[in-house]
C-alpha angles and dihedrals in degrees: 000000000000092000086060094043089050090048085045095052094037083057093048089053099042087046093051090043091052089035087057091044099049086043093065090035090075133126086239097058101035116096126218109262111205120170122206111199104150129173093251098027124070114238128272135163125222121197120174116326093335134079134189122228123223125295113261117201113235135033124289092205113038103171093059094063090037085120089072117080104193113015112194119215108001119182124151127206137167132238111206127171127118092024096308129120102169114188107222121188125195144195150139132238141155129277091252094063099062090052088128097051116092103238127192109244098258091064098023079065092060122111111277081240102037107117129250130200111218123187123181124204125196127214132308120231090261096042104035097170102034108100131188139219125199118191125194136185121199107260119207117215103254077074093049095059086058096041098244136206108258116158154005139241116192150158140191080282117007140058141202128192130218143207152172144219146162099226103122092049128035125310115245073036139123086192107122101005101205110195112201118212109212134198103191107311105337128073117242102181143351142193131204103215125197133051093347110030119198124183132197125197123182111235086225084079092058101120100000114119091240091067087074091051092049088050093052085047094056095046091056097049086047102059083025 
């Protein structure tokens, strides 16, 4: 009797986990992607109502990631559309560097040397001095089957969850990385990054301040 309770509630919970999913992944809900990379233009990236500018090398604030000794790779960029022209800032560095920094388990039990990817988002024209951190760990591909938790958005107050999965390309695979963005336990939005990129917003964030973070977020996966 308590075995079948334990598989019904294991298929309950595995039915309401795929239902979210496939009710973020809709043609309604999914913006154009278009990428511009001319001989003579830099390359940017527009997705619904919102681009991307160029890449730019270094970092634009460099007393906020002070903390960090030797940043690897920085580069800044800004995402505009619908009023907005949000400043995002991005490096890597190792595990050991962000060891005052509260993480979440499933990045605390990373390697003292294993690299992160932090990005860093200033306010939104509603929010100006709310800013924003997103910190992501490499997932193989043994965690992308499984969909995975592999970041973190967050703010002073608030808290986004991220994940990633192989699902739109093959599985054992690196092919179509898709991060989810989660609130609690439904998906609000998604990019495919790579060669491709796709990106789902739920029609629930239009005209909630966090649109504009996800949409920060998903330019920045998207020239990462």
């Amino acid at each position: 009797m308590f075995r079948n309770m334990f598989a019904l509630i294991f298929l309950v919970a595995a039915y309401t986990n795929v239902f979210a999913q496939e009710g973020l992944y809709t043609s309604a809900q999914e913006w154009p992607v278009k990428i511009s990379d001319g001989w003579f233009t830099a390359r940017t990236i527009s997705f619904g109502q919102y681009a991307t500018s160029s890449r730019k090398n270094g970092i634009a604030d460099k007393e906020i990631v002070s903390f960090i000794k030797d940043p690897l790779n920085p580069f800044n960029c800004r995402v505009s559309g619908k009023d907005e022209n949000i400043l995002i800032q991005v490096i890597q560095a190792a595990h050991i560097a962000f060891s005052g920094h509260s993480l979440p388990s499933f990045l605390d039990n990373m390697p003292a040397t294993a690299l992160f990817s932090y990005i860093l988002i200033n306010g939104t024209k509603n929010e100006p001095l709310k800013r924003w951190e997103m910190i992501l760990k490499d997932v193989n591909y043994l965690e992308l089957n499984e969909n995975k938790p592999a970041g973190i958005l967050r703010s002073a107050d608030d808290e986004v969850r991220l994940t990633a999965h192989n699902r739109f390309g093959t599985k054992n695979s690196y092919e179509n990385i898709c991060y989810e963005f989660h609130i609690r336990r439904q998906v609000v939005a998604a990019v495919v990054t790579g060669a491709h990129p796709r990106v789902w917003m739920s029609a629930e964030m239009e005209g909630k301040p966090l649109q504009p973070v996800l949409v920060a977020a998903i330019g920045a996966l998207l020239v990462r």
